[in-house]
C-alpha positions in Angstrom: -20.2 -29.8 13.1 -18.1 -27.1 11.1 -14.5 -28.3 10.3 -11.5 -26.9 8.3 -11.7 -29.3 4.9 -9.0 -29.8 2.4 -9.5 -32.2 0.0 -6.2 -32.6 -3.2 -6.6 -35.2 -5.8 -3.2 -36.9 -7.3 -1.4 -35.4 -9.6 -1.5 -36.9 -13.5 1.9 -38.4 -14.3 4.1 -37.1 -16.9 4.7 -37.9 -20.9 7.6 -40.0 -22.1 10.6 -38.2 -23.0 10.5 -34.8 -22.8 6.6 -34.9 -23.2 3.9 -32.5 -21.0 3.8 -32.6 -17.1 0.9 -34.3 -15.4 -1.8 -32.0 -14.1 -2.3 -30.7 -10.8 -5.4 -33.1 -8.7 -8.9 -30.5 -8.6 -8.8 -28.5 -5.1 -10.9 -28.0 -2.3 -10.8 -25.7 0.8 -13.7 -24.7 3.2 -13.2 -22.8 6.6 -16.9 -24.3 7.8 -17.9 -27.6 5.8 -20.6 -29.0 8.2 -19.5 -32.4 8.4 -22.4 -35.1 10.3 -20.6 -36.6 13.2 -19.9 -39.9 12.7 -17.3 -42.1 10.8 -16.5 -40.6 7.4 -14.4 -43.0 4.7 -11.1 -41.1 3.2 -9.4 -42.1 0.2 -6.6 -40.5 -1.2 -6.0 -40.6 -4.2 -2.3 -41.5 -6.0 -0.3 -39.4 -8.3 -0.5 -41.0 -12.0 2.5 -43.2 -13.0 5.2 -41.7 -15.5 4.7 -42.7 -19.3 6.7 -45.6 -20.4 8.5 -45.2 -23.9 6.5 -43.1 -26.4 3.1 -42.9 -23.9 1.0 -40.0 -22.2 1.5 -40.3 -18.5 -1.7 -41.9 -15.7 -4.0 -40.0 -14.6 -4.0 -38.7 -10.7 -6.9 -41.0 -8.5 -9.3 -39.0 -6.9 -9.6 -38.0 -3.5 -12.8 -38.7 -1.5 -14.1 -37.7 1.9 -17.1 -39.7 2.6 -20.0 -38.7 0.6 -18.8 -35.0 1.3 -16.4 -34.3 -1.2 -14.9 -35.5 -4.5 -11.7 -33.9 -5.7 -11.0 -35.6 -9.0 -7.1 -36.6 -9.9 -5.4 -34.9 -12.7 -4.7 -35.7 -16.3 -1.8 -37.4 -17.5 1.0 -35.1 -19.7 1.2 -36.0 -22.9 3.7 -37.8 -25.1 7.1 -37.1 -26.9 7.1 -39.5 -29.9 10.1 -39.6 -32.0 9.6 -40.9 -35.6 
């Protein structure tokens, strides 16, 4: 059966300090995905968790629908290390 599909992974989490952002989770969009009927398992994945002092920020978890669809989370912004 053709359904509207969106699928986001989390975001990475950003650097310590005034490090890098986290990345943006991979993207998915189809107008027609032919999806079996039946139960399908989601997972959504979470945004990354801020660096602590003088570390790069979590990665994003990835977002799954079923066996369907991966969208993988994104990376982690890097660190602001003060010497």
């Amino acid at each position: 059966m053709p359904m509207n599909v969106l699928v986001i992974g989390g975001g990475g989490g950003g650097g310590s300090r005034i490090g890098g952002g986290g990345g943006a989770g991979e993207h998915y969009s189809n107008t027609a995905l032919d999806v079996p009927v039946g139960a399908h398992t989601i997972t959504i994945g979470a945004g990354g968790a801020a660096g602590a002092v003088n570390e790069n920020g979590g990665d994003g978890g990835s977002t799954i629908f079923g066996s369907l669809k991966t969208s993988v989370g994104g990376g982690g912004g890097g660190q602001y290390q003060i010497n």
